[in-house]
Every structure is written in structure tokens, then in C-alpha cells.
N, C-alpha and C positions, 0 to 999 in steps of 0.2 A: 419818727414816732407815729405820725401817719399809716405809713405802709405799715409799720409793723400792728399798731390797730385794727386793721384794714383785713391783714394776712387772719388775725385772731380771730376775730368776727367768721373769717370764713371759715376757716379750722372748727370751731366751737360749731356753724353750722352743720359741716358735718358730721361729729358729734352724734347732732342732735336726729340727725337723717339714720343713722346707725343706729341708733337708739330706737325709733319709733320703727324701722325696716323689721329686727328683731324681733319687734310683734306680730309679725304677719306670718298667717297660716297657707300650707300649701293646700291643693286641690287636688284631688283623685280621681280618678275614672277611666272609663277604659270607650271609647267610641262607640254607636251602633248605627248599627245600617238602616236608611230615610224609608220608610214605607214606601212598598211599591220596588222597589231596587229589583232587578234580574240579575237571578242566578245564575243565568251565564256570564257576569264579566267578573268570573272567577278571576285573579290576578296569577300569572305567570310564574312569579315571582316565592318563594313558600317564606313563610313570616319567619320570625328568630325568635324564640324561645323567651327573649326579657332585651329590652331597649336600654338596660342599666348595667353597665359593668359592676363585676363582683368580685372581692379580693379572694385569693387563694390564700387557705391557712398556712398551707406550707412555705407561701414566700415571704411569710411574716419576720422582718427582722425581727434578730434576738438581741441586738446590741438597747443598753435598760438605763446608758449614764445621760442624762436630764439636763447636764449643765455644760455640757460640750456643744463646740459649734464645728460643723466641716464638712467637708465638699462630699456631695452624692457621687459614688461609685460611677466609674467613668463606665458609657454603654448602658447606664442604666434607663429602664422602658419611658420614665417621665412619669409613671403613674405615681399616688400619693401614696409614701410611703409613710408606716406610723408602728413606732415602734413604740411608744406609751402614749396609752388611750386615754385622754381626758374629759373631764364633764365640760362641755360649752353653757350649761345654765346653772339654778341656782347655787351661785356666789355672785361679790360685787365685784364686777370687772374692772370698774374704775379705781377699786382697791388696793391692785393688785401693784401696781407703779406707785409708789409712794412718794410724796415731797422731798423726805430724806435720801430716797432709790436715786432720782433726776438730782438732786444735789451730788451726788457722791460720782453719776454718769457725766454731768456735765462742767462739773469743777463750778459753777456758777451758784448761785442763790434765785431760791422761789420769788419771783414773781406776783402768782395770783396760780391760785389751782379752783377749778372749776369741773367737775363731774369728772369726765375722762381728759380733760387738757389742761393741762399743767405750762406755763412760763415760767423761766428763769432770766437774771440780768446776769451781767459780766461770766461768759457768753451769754448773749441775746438768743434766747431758744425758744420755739412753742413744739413741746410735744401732745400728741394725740395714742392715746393706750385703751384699745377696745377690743371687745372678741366680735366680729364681725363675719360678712361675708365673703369667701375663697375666689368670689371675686373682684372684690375691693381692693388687690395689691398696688392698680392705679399703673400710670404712664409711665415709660422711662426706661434708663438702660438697667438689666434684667440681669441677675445673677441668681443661680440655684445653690441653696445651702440646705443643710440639716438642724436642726435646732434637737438639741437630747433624739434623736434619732428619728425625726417626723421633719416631714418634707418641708421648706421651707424658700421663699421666695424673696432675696432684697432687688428692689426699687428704687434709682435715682435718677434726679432732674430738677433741676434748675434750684440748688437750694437747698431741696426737700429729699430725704433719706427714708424709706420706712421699711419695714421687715417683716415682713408675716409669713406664720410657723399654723401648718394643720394639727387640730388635736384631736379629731376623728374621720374615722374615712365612714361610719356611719350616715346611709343616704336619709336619714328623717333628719338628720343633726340640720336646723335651718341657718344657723350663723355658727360655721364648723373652724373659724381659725382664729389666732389672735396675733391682731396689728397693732406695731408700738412704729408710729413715723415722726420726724422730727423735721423740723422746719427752722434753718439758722440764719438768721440775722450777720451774726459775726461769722469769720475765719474758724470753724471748729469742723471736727470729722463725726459729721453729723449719722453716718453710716457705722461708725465706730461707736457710738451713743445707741442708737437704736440697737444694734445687735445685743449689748450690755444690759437694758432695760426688756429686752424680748424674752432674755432668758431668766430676767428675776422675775417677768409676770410667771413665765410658764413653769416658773419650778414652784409657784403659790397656785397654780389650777390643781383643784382636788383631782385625784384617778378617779379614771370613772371604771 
């Protein structure tokens, strides 16, 4: 009971790190040259047009079904792929997973549900369900999937399962993806639970 206290305490901390991240503003600007600099140490080198990749319309998949999960096209470049664009803000993220969702994913009963982290008993589960940042997928051995046809990355190691699916390749978008990771106590396919619960948040994120 201990550890499992222990593990929830720090689950819920991250949480709450995710939460307060999500209100931070980026910074703009472009550098300029210190008073006094010579015009001769012009650079060799000619500058590139924009430091930001940018997706091509035409390579936009057209596949549009939402609640399918499967493997990215073999060969394919790595780049984020996003076949429905969703809004990463106003809604309630921690909404989106519901008590009854984790009951029905992990055959167990609620626990204690608290903002975005949810436990269950008989399996002993703590899940965590948030729209976060793309690079929060976290440590561990790495598999590429698709979630309704937007890029997606599942995560495991020691335990802990989680899955996170891009819902915009927009570059202002600050917290562009939604993570549902679970964390098991008991003998359960903690990775089979996350994938289940990834695709009920993401078919409740409004289109944007």
C-alpha cells in the first residue's frame, strides 16, 4: 500500500507539472548584430530560408476513421503525421477519460479520481490522461502507431504503459498531444488499457 501511495503521489505530481507547463508562453525574436561588429566576417555559409520544418498539403493523409489503431506505413519519413486536426485547448482534458471509461478499460472499480489521475482496485491501476507536451512520451521501449490516423508513440518500462497520439502539427500549438499512461500494480496489459482509453479521450477532442 505503501509503494502504491508513493507511485500516486508522484503520478498526481506530474499532473500537476503538466498542468502549470501548459501555461507557459513561448518567445519570439530573431537575433541582431552587437554594436561595432565588422562587416567583413560575413559567414561563408548562406542562411536557410526558415529553421522550422513545414508540412506539405499534398502529403496530407486522407484516411478520416478516428477510432482505429495501426502501424505507420512501413518506410515511412518519421515525420508527424495528422490526419484529423484537433483543438489542444479550450475543453476539459481531464474530462475526457472518465471513471466509467477506466472501469470498463480496466475490468476493476474507481478508486479515487482526482483532476487528470484516476485509480482503480481489483486490478490495482493509476492512470494519468492529459493533453500535454510531444515530448513527454517519457523513457522505455518505443513502438510507433497511429491513433484515427495521427502519429502516435506507445512507451513501456517497468510497469508503466503510456501512449501518446499528436493532434496537431501546428507550430504555435504549446501542449500539441494527448497522453493517457497507466501505471499497474497487478498482472494486467497495461499497454492494452492505455491504447483503449487513448482512443476514447481522442474521439471526445473537439476538431479544430
Amino acid at each position: 500500500m505503501q509503494r502504491r501511495l508513493a507511485v500516486t503521489t508522484a503520478v498526481l505530481s506530474t499532473a500537476l507539472t503538466l498542468g502549470l507547463a501548459a501555461c507557459a508562453q513561448q518567445v519570439g525574436g530573431s537575433p541582431v548584430a552587437a554594436p561595432g561588429a565588422r562587416a567583413s566576417a560575413e559567414p561563408s555559409v548562406t542562411k536557410s530560408s526558415s529553421p522550422r520544418a513545414t508540412r506539405s498539403s499534398a502529403g496530407e493523409p486522407t484516411r478520416r476513421t478516428v477510432s482505429s489503431v495501426t502501424p505507420p506505413p512501413a518506410g515511412g519519413s518519421g515525420e508527424v503525421r495528422i490526419a484529423k486536426q484537433k483543438k489542444t485547448e479550450g475543453f476539459d482534458d481531464c474530462a475526457l477519460v472518465t471513471p466509467a471509461d477506466v472501469e470498463t478499460a480496466t475490468g476493476g472499480t474507481i478508486d479515487s479520481a482526482e483532476g487528470c489521475v484516476l485509480s482503480t482496485e481489483n486490478p490495482s491501476t493509476v492512470i494519468l490522461a492529459s493533453v500535454t507536451f510531444a515530448e513527454l512520451a517519457g523513457d522505455g521501449d518505443k513502438k510507433n502507431l497511429e491513433v484515427g490516423g495521427n502519429t502516435a508513440v506507445q512507451t513501456e518500462q517497468d510497469g508503466r504503459c503510456s501512449v501518446m497520439v499528436h493532434l496537431t502539427d501546428d507550430p504555435d500549438a504549446i501542449t500539441p498531444a494527448y497522453l493517457v499512461a497507466v501505471t499497474e500494480f497487478d498482472d494486467v496489459d497495461s499497454c492494452g488499457i492505455a491504447l483503449k482509453l487513448v482512443q476514447t479521450g481522442f474521439d471526445k477532442i473537439p476538431d479544430a
